[in-house]
N, C-alpha and C positions, 0 to 999 in steps of 0.2 A: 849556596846556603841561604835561605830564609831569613831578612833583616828581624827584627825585634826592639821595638822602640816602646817607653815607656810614657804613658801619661799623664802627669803627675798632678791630682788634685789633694782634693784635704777630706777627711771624712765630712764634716759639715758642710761642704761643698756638692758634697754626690747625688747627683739628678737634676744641678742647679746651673751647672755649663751647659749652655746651648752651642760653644762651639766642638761639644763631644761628638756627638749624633754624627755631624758632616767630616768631620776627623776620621773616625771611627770608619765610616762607609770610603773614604779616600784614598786611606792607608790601605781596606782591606783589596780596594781596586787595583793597587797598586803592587798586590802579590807582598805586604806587608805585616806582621804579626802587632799590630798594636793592642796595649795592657791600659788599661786604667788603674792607678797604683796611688795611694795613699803615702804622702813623703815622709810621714813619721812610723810608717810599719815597719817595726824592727825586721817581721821577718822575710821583708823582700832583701834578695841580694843583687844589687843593684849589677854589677858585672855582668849579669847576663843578658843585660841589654845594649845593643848595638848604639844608645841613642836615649838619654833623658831629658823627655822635653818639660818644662814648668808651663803649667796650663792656668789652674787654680786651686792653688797652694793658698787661697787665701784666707785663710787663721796665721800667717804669718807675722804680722805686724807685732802680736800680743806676745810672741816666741822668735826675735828674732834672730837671738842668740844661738840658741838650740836650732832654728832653719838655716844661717850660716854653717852653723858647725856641719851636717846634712850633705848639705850642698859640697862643702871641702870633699866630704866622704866622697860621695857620689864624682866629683873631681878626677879624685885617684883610682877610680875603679872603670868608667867611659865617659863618653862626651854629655857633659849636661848643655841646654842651649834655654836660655842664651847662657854665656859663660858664668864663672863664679865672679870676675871682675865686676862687670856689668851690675847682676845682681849686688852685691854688696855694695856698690855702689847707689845704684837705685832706689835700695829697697830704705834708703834714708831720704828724705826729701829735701834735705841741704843741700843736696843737685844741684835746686831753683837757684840758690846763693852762689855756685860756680858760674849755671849760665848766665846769671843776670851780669856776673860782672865782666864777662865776655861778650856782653853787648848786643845780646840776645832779646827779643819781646816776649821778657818774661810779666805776670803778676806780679805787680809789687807785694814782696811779700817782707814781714819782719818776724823774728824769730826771739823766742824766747827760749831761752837755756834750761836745766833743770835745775842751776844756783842761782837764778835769776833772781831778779826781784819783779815779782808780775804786776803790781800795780807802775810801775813805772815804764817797764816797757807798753804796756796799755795807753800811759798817760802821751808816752812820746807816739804811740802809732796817729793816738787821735791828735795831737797835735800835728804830725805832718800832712794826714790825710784828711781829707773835706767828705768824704762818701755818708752818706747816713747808715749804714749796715756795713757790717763786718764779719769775715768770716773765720771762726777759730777751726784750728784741725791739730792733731797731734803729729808731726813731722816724721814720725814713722808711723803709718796707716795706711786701711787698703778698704776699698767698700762702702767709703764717705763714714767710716764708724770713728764714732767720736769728736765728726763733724757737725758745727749747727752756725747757724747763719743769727746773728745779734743786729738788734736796734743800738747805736752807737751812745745813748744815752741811759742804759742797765749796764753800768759799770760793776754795780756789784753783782749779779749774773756773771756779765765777760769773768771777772775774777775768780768766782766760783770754778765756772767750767777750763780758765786756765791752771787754776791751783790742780783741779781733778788730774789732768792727762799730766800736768807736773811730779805730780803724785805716783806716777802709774812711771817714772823712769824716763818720761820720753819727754822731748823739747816740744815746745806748741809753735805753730805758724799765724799768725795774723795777718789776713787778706782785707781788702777793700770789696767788699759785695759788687760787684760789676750787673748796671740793670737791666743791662742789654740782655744777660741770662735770662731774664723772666720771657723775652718776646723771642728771641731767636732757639734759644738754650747754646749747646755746647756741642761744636765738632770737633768728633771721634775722625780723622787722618790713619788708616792703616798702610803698615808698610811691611810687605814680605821680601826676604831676601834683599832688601835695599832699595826696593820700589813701590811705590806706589799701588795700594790696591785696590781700593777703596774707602769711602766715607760713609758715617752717620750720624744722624745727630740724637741728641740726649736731649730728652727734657728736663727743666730746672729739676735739681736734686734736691733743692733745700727750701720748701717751705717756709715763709715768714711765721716765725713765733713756733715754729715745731722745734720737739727733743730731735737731740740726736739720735741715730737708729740702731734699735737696740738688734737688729739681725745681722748676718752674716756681710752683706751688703743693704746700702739703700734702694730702695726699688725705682726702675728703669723707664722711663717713655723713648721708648728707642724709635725713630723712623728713618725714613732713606734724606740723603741729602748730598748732592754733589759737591765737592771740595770744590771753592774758586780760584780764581790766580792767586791771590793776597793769603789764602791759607795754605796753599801747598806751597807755595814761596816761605811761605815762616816753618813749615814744616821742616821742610827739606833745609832751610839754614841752618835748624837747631840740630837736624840729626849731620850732617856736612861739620859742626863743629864737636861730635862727643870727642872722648877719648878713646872707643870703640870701634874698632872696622869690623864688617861682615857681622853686622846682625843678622840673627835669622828671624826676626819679628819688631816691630817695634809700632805704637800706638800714640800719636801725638794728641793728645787733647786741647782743641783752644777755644776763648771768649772774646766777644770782642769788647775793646774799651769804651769808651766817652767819644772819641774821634771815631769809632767803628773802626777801626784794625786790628787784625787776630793777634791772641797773646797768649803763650803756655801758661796752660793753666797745669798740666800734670805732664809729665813723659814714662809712660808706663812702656818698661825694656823688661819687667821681669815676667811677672805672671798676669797679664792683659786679657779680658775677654778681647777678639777681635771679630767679634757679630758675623762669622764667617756666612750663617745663615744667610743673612743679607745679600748675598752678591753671591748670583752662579758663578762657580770655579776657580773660588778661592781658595776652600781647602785644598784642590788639589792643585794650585800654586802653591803653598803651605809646603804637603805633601813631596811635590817635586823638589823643592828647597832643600827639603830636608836630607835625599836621596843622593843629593848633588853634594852635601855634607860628607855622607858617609861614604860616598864613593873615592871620597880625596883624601881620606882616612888609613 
């Protein structure tokens, strides 16, 4: 009988994955029935698929209540991947706060609660940190939305845009702007199945003096770039310590610091683009992963 796995993006999403196209062509190489399916359509019934993968699901951050609740559903009905653990786990960014204190090169990051008091966490970030720029982001978010990069001296700005995303239910993160992002930007580390597949790099996201981005995501300068010893070393430690075995994807994002050595900056396990474009024969790495899943099924 004929597999049937589901694709899971978001309406606002549709026509905006580039890792669809090679998906789409790998599964059907592979004698596979792949859907592209919308995760909030009541009227799909998720059971009939062998296999629900989270692709780009991403309007989740603003819903993630309602996309947990989802996910459970989809749970009891077939295999969602990566799992509901994972997901619920990830899709909050206090992650950073578990791995940092497992000793992991994480960004230093400080959190502000949603009882907090934001001028004061403000006051302690800038008093522990030296950096001239600072980066706020809402601790549940996806697509750099709601993120914007500060001059360390517009305190009343920072405050504004922390009260905003406090406002909105969700904790905010304060980063230290890392400047090495402007000359190098940001590698993307892919991992299928547990391995290593490839890398890419990101151009800076954040603009000096730009709003935050009012789209779906912020837009991309994506090029090739080989992972070196020092980042697939940090890579491979962070994913070596989740609480997770047998990922079916996982996407390490890092910067490097002031000394030059890589540090997570995000660990995307839920719904990650992975530029499969990028690199011949990864979707259908991907693809065989995923077959190897459901054959043990």
């Amino acid at each position: 009988m004929r597999s049937r796995v589901a694709l899971v993006t978001a309406r606002a999403a549709r026509g905006l994955d580039e890792d669809m196209p090679p998906l789409l062509t790998a599964f059907a190489a592979a004698g596979v029935e792949a859907d592209i399916t919308d995760w909030d359509d009541k009227a799909v019934d998720w059971s009939r698929f062998d296999a629900v993968l989270l692709r780009s699901a991403w309007d989740y951050a603003e819903r993630r209540r309602e996309f947990l609740a989802w996910a459970e559903r989809v749970t009891a009905r077939t295999a969602l991947f990566n799992p509901l653990p994972v997901v619920r786990w990830n899709s909050d960014k206090h992650y950073l706060r578990e791995l940092a204190q497992a000793e992991l090169p994480v960004v230093s990051t400080t959190y502000a609660e949603t009882a907090a008091d934001a001028a004061r966490v403000l006051a302690e970030f800038l008093a522990e940190h030296a950096a001239e720029e600072l980066v706020v982001k809402p601790a549940i978010g996806a697509g750099a939305r709601g993120t914007r990069r500060h001059d360390r001296r517009a305190t009343g700005e920072i405050l504004a845009h922390m009260h905003a995303i406090l406002e909105s239910g969700r904790g905010v993160m304060l980063q230290p702007y890392l400047e090495d992002v402007d000359v190098r930007g940001e590698s993307a580390l892919m991992f299928i199945d547990g391995r290593f597949s490839h890398a890419i790099r990101k151009g800076p996201l954040l603009p000096r003096g730009a709003q935050a981005t009012a789209g779906l995501f912020a837009p991309e300068e994506i090029g090739a770039r080989s992972a070196d010893a020092a980042e697939l070393a940090a890579a491979e430690r962070v994913l070596a310590r989740l609480p997770f075995d047998g990922l079916l994807y996982a996407r390490v994002d890092l910067v490097r610091d002031g000394e030059g050595q890589p540090r997570l900056l995000e660990l995307e396990i839920t719904e990650p683009s992975l530029y499969l474009a990028h690199q011949p024969g990864s979707a259908e790495r991907f693809v065989t992963a995923v077959l190897s899943r459901l054959s043990r099924r």
